[in-house]
PABADREN-480841 format. One line per 10 residues: their letters; for each residue z, y, x of C-alpha. Coordinates in steps of 0.05 Angstrom, whole numbers, plus 5000, padded with zeros to 4 digits. Each point is the difference from the previous one (the first is absolute). Layout:
# PABADREN-480841
a) Z:Y:X; ...
END
This chain:
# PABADREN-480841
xxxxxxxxxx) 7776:0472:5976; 5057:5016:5044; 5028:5076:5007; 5052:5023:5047; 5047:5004:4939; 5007:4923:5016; 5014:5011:5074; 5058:5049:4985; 5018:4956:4951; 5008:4938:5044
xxxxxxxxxx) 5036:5041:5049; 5053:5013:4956; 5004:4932:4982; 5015:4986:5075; 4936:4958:5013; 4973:5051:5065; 4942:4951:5029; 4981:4982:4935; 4987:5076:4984; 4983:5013:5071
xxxxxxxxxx) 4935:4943:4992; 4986:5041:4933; 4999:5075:5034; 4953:4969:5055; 4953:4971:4949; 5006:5072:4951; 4978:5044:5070; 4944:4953:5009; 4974:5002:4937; 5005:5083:4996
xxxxxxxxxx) 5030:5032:5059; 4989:5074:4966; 5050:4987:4952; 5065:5025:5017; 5042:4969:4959; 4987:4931:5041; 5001:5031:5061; 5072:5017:4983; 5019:4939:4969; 4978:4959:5071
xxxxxxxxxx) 5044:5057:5046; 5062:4983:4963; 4986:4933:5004; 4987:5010:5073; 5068:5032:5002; 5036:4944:4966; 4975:4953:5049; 5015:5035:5055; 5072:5017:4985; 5009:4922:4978
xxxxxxxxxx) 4968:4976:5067; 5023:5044:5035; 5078:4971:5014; 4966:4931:4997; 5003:4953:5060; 4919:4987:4983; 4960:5068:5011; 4937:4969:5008; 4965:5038:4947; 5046:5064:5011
xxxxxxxxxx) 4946:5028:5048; 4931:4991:4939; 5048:5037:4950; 5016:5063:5051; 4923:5002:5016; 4979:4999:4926; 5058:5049:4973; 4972:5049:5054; 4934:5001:4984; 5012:5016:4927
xxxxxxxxxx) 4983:5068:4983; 5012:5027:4932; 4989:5082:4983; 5059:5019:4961; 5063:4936:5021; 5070:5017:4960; 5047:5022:5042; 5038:4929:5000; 4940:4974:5019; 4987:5036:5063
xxxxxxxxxx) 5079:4993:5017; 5008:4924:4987; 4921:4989:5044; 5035:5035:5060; 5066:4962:4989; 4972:4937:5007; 4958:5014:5052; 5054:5019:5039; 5029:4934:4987; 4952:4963:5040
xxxxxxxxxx) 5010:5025:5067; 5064:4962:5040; 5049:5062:4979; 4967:4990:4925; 5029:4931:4991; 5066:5015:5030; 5010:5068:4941; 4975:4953:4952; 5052:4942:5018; 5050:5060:4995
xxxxxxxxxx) 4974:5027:4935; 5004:4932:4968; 5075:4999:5039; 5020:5062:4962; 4969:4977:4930; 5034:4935:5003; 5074:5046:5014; 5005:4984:5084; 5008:5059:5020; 5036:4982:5065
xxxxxxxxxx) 4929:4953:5025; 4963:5052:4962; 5027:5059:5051; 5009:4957:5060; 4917:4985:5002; 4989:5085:4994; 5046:5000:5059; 4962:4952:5038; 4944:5033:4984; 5023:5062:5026
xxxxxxxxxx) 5027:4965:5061; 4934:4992:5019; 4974:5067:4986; 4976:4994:4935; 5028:5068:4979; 4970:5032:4955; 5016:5042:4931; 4990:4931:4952; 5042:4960:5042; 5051:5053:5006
xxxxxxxxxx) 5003:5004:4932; 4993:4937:4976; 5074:4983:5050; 5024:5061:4971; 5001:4975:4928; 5025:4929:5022; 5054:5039:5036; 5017:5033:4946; 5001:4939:4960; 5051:4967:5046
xxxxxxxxxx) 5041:5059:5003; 5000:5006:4921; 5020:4920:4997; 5062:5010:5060; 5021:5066:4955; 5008:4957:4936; 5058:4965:5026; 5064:5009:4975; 5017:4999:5080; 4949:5042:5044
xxxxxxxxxx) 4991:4982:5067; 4994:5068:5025; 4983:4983:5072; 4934:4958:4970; 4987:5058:4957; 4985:5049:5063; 4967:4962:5029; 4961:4995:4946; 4995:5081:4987; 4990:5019:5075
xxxxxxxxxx) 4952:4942:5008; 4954:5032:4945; 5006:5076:5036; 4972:4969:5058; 4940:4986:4963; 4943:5036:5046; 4947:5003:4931; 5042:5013:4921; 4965:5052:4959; 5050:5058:4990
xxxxxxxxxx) 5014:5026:4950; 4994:4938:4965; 5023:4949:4945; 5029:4955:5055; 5030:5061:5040; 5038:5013:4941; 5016:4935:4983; 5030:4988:5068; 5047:5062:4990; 5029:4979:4929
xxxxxxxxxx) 5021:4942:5034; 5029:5030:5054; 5041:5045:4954; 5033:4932:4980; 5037:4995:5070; 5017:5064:4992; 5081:5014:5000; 5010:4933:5050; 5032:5020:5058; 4955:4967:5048
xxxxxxxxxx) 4939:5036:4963; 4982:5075:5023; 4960:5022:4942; 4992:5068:5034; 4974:4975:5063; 4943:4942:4955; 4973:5067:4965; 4977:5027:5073; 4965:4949:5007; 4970:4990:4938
xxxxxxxxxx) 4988:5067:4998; 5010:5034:4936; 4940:5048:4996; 4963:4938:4979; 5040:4998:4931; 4945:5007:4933; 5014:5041:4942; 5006:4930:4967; 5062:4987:5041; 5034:5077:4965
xxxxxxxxxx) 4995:4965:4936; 5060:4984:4964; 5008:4922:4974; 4990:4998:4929; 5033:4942:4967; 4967:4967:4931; 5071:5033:4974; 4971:5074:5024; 5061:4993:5045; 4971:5039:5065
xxxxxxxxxx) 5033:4989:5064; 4985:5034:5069; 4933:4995:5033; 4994:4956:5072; 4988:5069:5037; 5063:5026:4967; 5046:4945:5015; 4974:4995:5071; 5011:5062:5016; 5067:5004:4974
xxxxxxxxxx) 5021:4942:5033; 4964:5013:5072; 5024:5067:4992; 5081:4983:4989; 5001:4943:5060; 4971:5058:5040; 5056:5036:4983; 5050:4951:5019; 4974:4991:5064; 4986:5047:5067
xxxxxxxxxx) 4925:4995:5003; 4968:5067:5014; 4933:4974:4997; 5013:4957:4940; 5034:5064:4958; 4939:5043:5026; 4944:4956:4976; 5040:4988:4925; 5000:5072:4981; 4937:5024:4982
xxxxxxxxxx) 4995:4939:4960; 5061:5014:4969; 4980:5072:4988; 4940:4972:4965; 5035:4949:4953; 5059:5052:4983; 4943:5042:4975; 4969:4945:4961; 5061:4968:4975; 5038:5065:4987
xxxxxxxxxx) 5052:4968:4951; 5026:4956:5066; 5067:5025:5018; 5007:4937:5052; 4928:5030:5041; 5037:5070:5006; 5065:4971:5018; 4958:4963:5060; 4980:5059:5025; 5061:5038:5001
xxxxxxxxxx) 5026:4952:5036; 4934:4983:5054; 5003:5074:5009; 5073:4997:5018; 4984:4950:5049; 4949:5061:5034; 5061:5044:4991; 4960:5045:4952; 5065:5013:4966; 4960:5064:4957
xxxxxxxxxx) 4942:4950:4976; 5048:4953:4984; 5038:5045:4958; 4954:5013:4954; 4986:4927:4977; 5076:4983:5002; 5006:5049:4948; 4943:4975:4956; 5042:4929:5006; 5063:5030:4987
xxxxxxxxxx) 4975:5038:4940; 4973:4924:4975; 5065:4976:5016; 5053:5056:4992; 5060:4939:4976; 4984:4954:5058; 5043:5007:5072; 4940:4976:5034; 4965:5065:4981; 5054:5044:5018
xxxxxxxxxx) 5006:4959:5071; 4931:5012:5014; 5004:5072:4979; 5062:4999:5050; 4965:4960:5061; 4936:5048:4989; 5053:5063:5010; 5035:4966:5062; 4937:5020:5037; 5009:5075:4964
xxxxxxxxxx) 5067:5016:4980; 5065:4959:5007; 5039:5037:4948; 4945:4988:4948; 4990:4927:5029; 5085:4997:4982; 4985:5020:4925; 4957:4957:4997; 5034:4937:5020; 5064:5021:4944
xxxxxxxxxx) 4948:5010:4945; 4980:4925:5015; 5064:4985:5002; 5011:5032:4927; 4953:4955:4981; 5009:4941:4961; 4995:4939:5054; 5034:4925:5016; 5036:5021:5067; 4967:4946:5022
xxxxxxxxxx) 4929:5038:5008; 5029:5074:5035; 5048:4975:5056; 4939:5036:5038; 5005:5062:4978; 5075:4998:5000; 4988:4981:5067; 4958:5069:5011; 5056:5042:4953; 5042:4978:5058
xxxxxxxxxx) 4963:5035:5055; 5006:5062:4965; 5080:5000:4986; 5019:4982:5065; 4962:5064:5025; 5039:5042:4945; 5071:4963:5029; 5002:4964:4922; 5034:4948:5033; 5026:4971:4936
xxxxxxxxxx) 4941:5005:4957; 4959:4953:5052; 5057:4956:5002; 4989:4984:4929; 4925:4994:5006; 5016:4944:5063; 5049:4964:4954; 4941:4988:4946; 4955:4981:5046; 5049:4947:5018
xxxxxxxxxx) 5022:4981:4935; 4928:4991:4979; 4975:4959:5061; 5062:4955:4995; 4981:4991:4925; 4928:4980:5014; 5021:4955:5059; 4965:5052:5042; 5007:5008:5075; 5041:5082:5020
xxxxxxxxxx) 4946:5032:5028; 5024:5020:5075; 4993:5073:4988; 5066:4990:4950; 5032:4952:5044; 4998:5057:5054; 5029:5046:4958; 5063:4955:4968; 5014:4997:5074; 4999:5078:5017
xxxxxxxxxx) 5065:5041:4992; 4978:5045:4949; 4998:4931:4953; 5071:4984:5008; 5023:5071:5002; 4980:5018:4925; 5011:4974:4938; 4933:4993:4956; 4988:5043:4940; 4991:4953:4933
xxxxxxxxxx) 4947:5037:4977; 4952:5039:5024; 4965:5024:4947; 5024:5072:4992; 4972:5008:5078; 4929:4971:4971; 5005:5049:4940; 5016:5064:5043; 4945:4987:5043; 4932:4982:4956
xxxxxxxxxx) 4985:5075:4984; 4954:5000:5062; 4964:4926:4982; 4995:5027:4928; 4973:5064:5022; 4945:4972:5045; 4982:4956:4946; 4993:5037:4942; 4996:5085:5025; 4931:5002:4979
xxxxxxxxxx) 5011:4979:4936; 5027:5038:4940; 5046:4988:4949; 4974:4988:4932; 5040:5014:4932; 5021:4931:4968; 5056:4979:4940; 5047:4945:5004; 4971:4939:4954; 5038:4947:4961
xxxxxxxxxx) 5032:4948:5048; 4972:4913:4983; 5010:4931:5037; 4952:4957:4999; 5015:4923:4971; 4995:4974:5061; 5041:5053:5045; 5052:5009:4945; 5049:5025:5067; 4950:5048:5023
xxxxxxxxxx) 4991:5061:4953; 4938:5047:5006; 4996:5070:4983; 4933:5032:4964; 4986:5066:5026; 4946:5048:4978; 4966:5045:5046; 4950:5059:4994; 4946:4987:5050; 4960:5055:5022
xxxxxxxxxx) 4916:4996:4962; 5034:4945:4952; 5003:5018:4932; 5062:4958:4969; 5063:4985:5043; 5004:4929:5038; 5047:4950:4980; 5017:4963:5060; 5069:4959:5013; 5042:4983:5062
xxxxxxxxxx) 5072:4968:5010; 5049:5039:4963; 5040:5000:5075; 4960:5041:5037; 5022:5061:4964; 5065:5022:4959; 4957:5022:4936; 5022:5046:4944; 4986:4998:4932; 4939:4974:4958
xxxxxxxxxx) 4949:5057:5003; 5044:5036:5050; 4953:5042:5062; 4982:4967:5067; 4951:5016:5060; 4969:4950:5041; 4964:4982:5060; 4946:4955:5000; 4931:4972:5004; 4951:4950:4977
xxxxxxxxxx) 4997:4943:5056; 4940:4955:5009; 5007:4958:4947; 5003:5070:4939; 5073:4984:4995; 5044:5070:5001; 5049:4990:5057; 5068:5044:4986; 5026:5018:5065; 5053:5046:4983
xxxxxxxxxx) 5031:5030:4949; 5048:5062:4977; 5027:5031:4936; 4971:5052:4968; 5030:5049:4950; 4962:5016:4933; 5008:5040:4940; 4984:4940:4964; 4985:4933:5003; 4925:4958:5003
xxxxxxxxxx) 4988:5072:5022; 4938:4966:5037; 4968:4979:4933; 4944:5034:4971; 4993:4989:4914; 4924:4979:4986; 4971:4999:4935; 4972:4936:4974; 4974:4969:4936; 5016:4931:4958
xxxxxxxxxx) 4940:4965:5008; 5036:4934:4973; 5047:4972:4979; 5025:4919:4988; 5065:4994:4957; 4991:4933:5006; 5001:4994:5089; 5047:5067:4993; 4953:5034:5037; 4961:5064:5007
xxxxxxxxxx) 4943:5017:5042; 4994:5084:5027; 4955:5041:5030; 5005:5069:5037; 4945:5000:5047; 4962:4941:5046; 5061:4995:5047; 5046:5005:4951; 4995:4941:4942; 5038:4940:4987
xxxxxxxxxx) 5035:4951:4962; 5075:5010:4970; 5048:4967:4963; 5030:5037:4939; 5071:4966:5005; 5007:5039:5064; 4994:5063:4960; 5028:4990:4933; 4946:5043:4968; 4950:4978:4950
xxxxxxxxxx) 4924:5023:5009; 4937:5002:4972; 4927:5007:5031; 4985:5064:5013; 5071:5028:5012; 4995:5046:5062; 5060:4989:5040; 5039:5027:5056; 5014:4954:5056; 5018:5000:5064
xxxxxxxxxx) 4977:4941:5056; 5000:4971:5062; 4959:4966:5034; 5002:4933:5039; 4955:4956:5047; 4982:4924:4978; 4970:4968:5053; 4966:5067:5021; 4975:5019:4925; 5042:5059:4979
xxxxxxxxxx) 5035:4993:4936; 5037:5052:4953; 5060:4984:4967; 5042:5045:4947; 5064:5031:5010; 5006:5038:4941; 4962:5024:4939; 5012:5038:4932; 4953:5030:4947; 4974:5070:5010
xxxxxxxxxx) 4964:5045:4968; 4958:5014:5060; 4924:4974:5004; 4974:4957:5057; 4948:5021:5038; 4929:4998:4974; 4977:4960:5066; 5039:4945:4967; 5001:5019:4917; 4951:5033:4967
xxxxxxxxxx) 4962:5015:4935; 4931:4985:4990; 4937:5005:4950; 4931:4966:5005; 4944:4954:4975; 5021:4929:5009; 4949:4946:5027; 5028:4928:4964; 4987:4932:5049; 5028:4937:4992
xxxxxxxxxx) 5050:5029:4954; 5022:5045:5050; 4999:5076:4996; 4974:5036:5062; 5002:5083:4989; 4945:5053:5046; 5054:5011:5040; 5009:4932:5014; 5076:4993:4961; 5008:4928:4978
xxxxxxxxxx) 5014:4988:4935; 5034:4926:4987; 4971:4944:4938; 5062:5007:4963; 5000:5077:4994; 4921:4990:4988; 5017:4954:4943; 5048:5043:4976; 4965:5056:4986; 4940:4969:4989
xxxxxxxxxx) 4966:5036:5049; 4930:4993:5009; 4937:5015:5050; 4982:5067:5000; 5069:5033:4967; 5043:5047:5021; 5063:4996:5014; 5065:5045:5023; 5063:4974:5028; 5048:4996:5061
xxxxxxxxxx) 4976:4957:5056; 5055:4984:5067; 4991:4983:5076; 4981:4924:4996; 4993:4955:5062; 4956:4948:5002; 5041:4939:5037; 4942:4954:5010; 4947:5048:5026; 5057:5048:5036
xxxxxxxxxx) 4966:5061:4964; 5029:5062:4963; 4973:5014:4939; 5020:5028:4926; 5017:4971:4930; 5011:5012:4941; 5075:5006:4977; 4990:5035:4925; 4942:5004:4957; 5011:5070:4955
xxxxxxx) 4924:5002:4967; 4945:4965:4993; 4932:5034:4974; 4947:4941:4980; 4944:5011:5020; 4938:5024:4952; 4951:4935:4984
END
């Protein structure tokens, strides 16, 4: 007896009017099952989609009429879908989409997209068609993007061809489909990023689209919002768009406060609201940049361009504090450019000589062009009257107090000590300097380094005080730095109290532990002192950050007769409950196998001894063990 088991079965074996003559005969026989009333639909839907692009249709019109009058109470989902799919296939627009379906399956995209158009030509418009030239548009776009040559002109034609799509669901996958791919033009200079995202219209991003990439690696890179934004927001920028710069912002606002760690987002809008001549509002986020970026010129330009609009004598130290920084000359003839504004209206006729000559010497290097603004002034009197100062760098130094000031007056010093000075093996020509710096609601000093230029240091352990912050990233940014006179030296260090909790002779090593933020490995040839577990010792540490973790290291440590705290060494006595050979006390201190073995202690004993601060590395909990065992009672069978 035949079941619709065989029906599906045949189906997948690609026989369809083999099947189909088996459904027939199955809803003859019982009609109230609904098994074979679904196993004759789909093979009602087969047929139609396979007769449907034929030349012969002859039966096309029986298999509509039958599918149609199927009724079945609870259809799947698919079921439903695919029965109004192919019924939509048998009208005159129904063979056309399915002769561009079958287009798109077989990779045409081009004849795939050109029979939506025609479709739409003839006012076919609605959302599926829209949609379905959408994705083929996309597709085409996608293929002309993967050459190592982009047509760009074919490209937007693409792009604006799809936003002139009357019927694309928005927010949607394709929406944002469309705008990663339009992210790829971005930078080409016949491209306006800023002006696609109008259009587009950036209210219709998802949440999906804030998501950072994650590679397989657990590399993460910046979401499609983020990188839109950034780039949509620095062409508008560059450009004189009013309308363009208004629309950007609130988006920008919005992705600065999701993506708070973005310096390049707040560095847009200084400069978009620089554009509006907000010169106040621009201030503000210059300075979070220039905070970022305190050893770049670019930072201190901006800083400089934000206080043209404010103060010029500010904007001036500005300008010579990029110019203190370290920079080919081949990236500031700019601001040189704008230093030479400003010492022509002080009458420092030689100084801005000497600027002009490097912008000359540089441009002549590169094979540049002289921009016309210096070839004006190599023509002027004042030029050939002076003779140019060879350096100007006392002028930059005299005049920073005011960039300096703007920059870092709200923040305060902080007491540091001068570290040891290292290279690294491969900058053996660039020493670094360790410093150590108390920072306020930290425990333990910071070790942190920076070149061993940017100050004239004293001796090892000698006083300092710094300015500085934590940028985006956690890294502790020095931006300046004075001596500082002290009674003695590492007079920043703290001693803590720590106990031995062990020791390898054979690895040299030693592990310690004062409280949960301060523990640690050390090596004993770094010492020269011999110890056992359980020695309390007096040590002093910093600490450090590994890839955001922070770590302590030791400076110094020698025995003492002081005791550590009890929050990290401590007696105890209690029953002891035995399991798996390991000894677990009431107040949950953990006593290891081999001391177990040891002292042969049992279920049910008790037992008195020392126990230390223990971190458990797998589970990230703190817990206690047991260092000593000083008595055991058995316990009474």
């Amino acid at each position: 007896m035949i079941s619709s088991k065989e029906v599906f079965a045949l189906r997948r074996a690609g026989k369809v009017d083999d099947a189909y003559q088996m459904a027939v005969q199955l809803v003859a026989n019982n009609a109230f099952d609904e098994w074979n009333v679904k196993a004759l639909a789909w093979c009602l839907i087969d047929l139609i989609k396979r007769d449907a692009t034929r030349l012969s249709q002859h039966q096309l019109d029986q298999y509509t009429r039958q599918l149609t009058e199927i009724r079945i109470t609870n259809p799947e989902e698919s079921l439903v879908r695919q029965t109004e799919y192919v019924i939509s296939l048998c009208n005159p627009n129904g063979k056309l989409i399915a002769q561009a379906k079958a287009f798109s399956q077989s990779g045409e995209h081009l004849e795939s997209a050109d029979i939506y158009r025609k479709l739409m030509s003839s006012g076919a418009i609605d959302g599926s068609i829209c949609t379905s030239l959408g994705w083929e548009i996309y597709r085409l776009l996608n293929q002309a993007l993967s050459f190592e040559h982009v047509n760009v002109f074919n490209a937007k034609k693409l792009l604006f061809e799809y936003l002139k799509l009357p019927a694309i669901d928005k927010p949607s996958l394709l929406h944002s489909q469309m705008l990663r791919l339009a992210a790829k033009l971005a930078g080409d200079s016949s491209f306006d990023l800023s002006m696609f995202v109008r259009y587009w219209q950036l209210n219709y991003l998802q949440d999906d689209d804030f998501l950072p990439y994650i590679t397989d690696n657990g590399e993460q890179y910046p979401s499609l919002a983020e990188k839109v934004i950034q780039q949509a927001s620095k062409e508008a920028a560059l450009k004189d768009n009013e309308e363009n710069i208004l629309y950007i912002l609130p988006f920008l606002d919005e992705a600065i406060d999701r993506c708070a760690e973005n310096v390049w987002l707040k560095l847009n809008k200084a400069k978009l609201l620089m554009k509006l001549d907000r010169g106040e509002g621009a201030l503000k986020f210059a300075l979070e940049v220039a905070r970022n970026k305190v050893n770049d010129y670019w930072a201190w330009e901006l800083l400089g361009d934000v206080n043209a609009l404010i103060n010029s004598d500010t904007a001036l130290s500005c300008y010579c504090k990029a110019l203190l920084c370290r920079a080919d000359d081949k990236f500031t003839s700019k601001v040189r450019l704008k230093v030479v504004e400003h010492l022509l209206n002080q009458g420092e006729f030689s100084a801005a000589k000497h600027e002009i000559e490097n912008v000359i010497r540089t441009k002549i290097a590169e094979g540049a062009s002289i921009p016309e603004q210096v070839n004006m002034m190599t023509s002027s009197e004042w030029f050939r009257s002076f003779e140019a100062e060879s350096s100007n760098k006392s002028f930059y130094r005299d005049n920073v107090v005011a960039a300096e000031d703007l920059l870092f007056s709200q923040i305060a010093f902080v007491d540091a000590c001068v570290g040891e000075i290292y290279t690294l093996p491969d900058r053996p020509n660039k020493p670094k300097r360790k410093l150590y710096v108390k920072i306020p609601d930290r425990s333990e000093p910071l070790e942190i380094a920076v070149p061993n230029n940017k100050h004239h240091f004293g001796l090892v352990g000698s006083g300092l005080s710094v300015k500085g912050d934590f940028d985006v990233s956690g890294k502790f940014q020095v931006y300046l730095i004075v001596n500082r006179a002290t009674q003695q030296n590492w007079d920043i260090f703290s001693e803590r109290v720590a106990v031995v909790d062990h020791v390898n002779p054979k690895k040299g090593v030693f592990h310690y532990v004062a409280s949960r933020s301060i523990h640690g490995v050390a090596q004993l040839s770094d010492f020269g002192i011999t110890l056992q577990e359980g020695d309390p010792v007096a040590i002093k540490v910093v600490q450090y950050n590994v890839k955001g973790i922070a770590r302590t290291r030791v400076l110094s440590i020698a025995s003492t007769d002081m005791s550590p705290a009890q929050s990290a060494y401590k007696t105890f006595s209690s029953d002891v409950r035995e399991s798996n050979g390991m000894g677990f006390t009431e107040d949950n201190i953990f006593i290891s196998p081999p001391l177990m073995s040891k002292y042969l202690i049992e279920d049910g004993d008790y037992v008195s001894g020392k126990a230390v601060l223990s971190l458990n590395k797998k589970r990230g909990d703190w817990g206690w063990k047991a260092l000593f065992i000083d008595t055991v009672d058995k316990v009474d069978i």
